[in-house]
Each structure stands twice: as structure tokens, then as C-alpha cells.
C-alpha positions as CSV (number, residue, x, y, z in Angstrom):
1,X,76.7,-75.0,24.0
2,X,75.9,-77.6,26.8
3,X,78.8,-80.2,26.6
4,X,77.2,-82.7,29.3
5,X,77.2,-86.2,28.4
6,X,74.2,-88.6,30.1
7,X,75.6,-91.2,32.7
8,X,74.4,-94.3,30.1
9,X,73.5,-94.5,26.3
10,X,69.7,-95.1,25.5
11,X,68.8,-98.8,26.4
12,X,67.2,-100.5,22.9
13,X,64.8,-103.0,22.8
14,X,64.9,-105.1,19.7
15,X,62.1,-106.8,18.7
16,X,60.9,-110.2,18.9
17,X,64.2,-110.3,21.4
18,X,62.1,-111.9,24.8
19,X,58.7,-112.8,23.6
20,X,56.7,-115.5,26.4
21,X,53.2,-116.6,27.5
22,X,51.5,-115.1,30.5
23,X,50.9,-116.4,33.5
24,X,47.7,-118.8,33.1
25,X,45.9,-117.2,36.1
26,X,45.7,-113.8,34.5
27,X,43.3,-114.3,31.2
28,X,41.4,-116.9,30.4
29,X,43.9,-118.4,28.2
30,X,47.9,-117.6,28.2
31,X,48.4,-115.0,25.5
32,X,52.1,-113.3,24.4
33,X,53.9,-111.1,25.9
34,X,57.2,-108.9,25.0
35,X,58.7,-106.8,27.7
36,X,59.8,-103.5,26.3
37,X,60.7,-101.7,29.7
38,X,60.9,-103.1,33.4
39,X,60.9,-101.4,36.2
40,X,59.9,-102.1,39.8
41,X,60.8,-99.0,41.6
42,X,57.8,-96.7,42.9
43,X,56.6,-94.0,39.7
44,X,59.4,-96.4,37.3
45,X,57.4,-97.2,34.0
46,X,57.4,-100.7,32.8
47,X,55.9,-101.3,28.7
48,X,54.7,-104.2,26.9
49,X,53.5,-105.8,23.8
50,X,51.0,-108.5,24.0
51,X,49.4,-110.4,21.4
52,X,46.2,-112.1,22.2
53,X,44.0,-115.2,20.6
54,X,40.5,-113.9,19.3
55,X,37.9,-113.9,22.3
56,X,40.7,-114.1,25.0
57,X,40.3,-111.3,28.1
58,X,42.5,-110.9,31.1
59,X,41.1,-111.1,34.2
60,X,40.1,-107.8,36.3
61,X,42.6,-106.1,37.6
62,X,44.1,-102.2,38.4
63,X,46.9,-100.8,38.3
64,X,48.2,-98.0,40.9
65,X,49.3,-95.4,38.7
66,X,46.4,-95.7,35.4
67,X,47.4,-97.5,32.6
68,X,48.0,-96.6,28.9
69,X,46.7,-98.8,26.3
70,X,47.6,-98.1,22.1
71,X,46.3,-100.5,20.1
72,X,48.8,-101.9,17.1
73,X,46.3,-104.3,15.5
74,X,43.0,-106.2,15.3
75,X,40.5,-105.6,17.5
76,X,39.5,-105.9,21.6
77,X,37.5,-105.0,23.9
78,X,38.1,-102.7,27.1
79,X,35.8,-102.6,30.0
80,X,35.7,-100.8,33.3
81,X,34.0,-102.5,35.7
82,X,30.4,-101.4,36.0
83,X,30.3,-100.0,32.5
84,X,30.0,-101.1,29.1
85,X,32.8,-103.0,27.0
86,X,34.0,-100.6,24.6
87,X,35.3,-101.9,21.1
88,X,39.1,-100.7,20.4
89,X,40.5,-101.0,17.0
90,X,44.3,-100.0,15.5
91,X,45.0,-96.7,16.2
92,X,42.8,-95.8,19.3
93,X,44.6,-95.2,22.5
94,X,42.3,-95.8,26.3
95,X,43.5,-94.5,29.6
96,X,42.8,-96.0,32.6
97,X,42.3,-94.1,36.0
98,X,45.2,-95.3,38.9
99,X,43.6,-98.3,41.0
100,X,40.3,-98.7,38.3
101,X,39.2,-101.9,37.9
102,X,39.1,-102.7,34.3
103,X,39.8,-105.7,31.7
104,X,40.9,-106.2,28.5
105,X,41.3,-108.6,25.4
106,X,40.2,-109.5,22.1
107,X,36.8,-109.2,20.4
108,X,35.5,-113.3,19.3
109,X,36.5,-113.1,15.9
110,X,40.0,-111.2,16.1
111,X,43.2,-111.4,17.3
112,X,44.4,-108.1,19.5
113,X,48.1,-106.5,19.9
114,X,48.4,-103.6,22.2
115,X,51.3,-101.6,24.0
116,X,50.7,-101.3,27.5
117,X,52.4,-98.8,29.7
118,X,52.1,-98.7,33.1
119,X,53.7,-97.4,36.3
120,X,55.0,-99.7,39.4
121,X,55.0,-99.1,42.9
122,X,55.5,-100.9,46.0
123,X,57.6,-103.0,43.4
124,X,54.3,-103.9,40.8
125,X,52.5,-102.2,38.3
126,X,49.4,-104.1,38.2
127,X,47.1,-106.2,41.2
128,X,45.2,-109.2,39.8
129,X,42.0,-109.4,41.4
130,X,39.7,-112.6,41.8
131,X,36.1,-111.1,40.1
């Protein structure tokens, strides 16, 4: 029997523990977030909860390593640039390719919680572009 111990105990997040707005310049209207994991070291994962107003969508932007998206409730709208905006409801889950330009938010008539999970490097985990 393996009698190792880990260097530290599991970190826990606790809900509703550091809920903010975002930044104005990244949607077109602040929405909620809720850091679950930070990390700014290359590869490190950072997660988050966001909660955002009915017809609210963040501006284009990639992220180096992909992106994960699980949708908790409502419903948005996901769009790679170039393509089609694609209707996500509770339950569906969309990857993003590292460094593809996408957006996301919430369909016109519903609000729109997600989990995002996505991977820093060169200490960020997402670029915010102008278009």
C-alpha cells in the first residue's frame, strides 16, 4: 500500500465566495463572474462561472490553448468567426480550437451561466481582440 501523502490538501472553492462584474471592454455589457481556479503560469488551467443578461455577448477573442465551455443554465449563443452562431442550451458542452477566434453570450430572451475552462500562457488565458 502506497503511504505517500500530497505536498497540500485539495484547494475548495465555495460558492458564491468572489462573485464580480467583468471588465466593461470585454462584452457589450459587464456580466458576472466567479473565479473557480487561477492560474497564470504556461499550460496552468484557470475556471469560471459567468452569468450573463439575456442578449449580452463578449467581444471576439481566442484563447492559446482552446477553451472548454459547459453550459449550467438558460440559453446562448457560440460563434466562431466566419461561421454560424450556434444555439447552446443546459447540458451541451463546445470546444474551442487554441488561438480560434470565437464569441459567446446569451440568446435575446434568456439569461446564460456557463463554466469556462481555459489554459494560460505567457501569463493569460485569453487575448481580447478589437473586431
Amino acid at each position: 500500500m502506497d503511504q505517500t501523502t500530497p505536498s497540500q490538501s485539495p484547494a475548495i472553492h465555495r460558492a458564491g465566495t468572489v462573485v464580480q462584474r467583468s471588465p466593461d471592454r470585454i462584452a457589450s455589457a459587464p456580466f458576472w463572474v466567479e473565479m473557480l481556479v487561477e492560474n497564470s503560469e504556461d499550460g496552468g488551467l484557470t475556471a469560471m462561472r459567468c452569468t450573463i443578461e439575456p442578449g449580452v455577448m463578449t467581444r471576439w477573442h481566442t484563447h492559446p490553448h482552446g477553451q472548454i465551455l459547459y453550459v449550467l443554465s438558460g440559453v446562448g449563443i457560440a460563434e466562431r468567426h466566419g461561421g454560424p452562431a450556434e444555439e447552446l442550451r443546459a447540458g451541451d458542452c463546445i470546444t474551442f480550437a487554441p488561438n480560434e477566434r470565437h464569441r459567446h453570450g446569451a440568446a435575446p430572451e434568456s439569461t446564460f451561466a456557463y463554466i469556462s475552462i481555459q489554459a494560460a500562457q505567457d501569463g493569460s488565458a485569453v487575448t481580447w481582440l478589437e473586431e
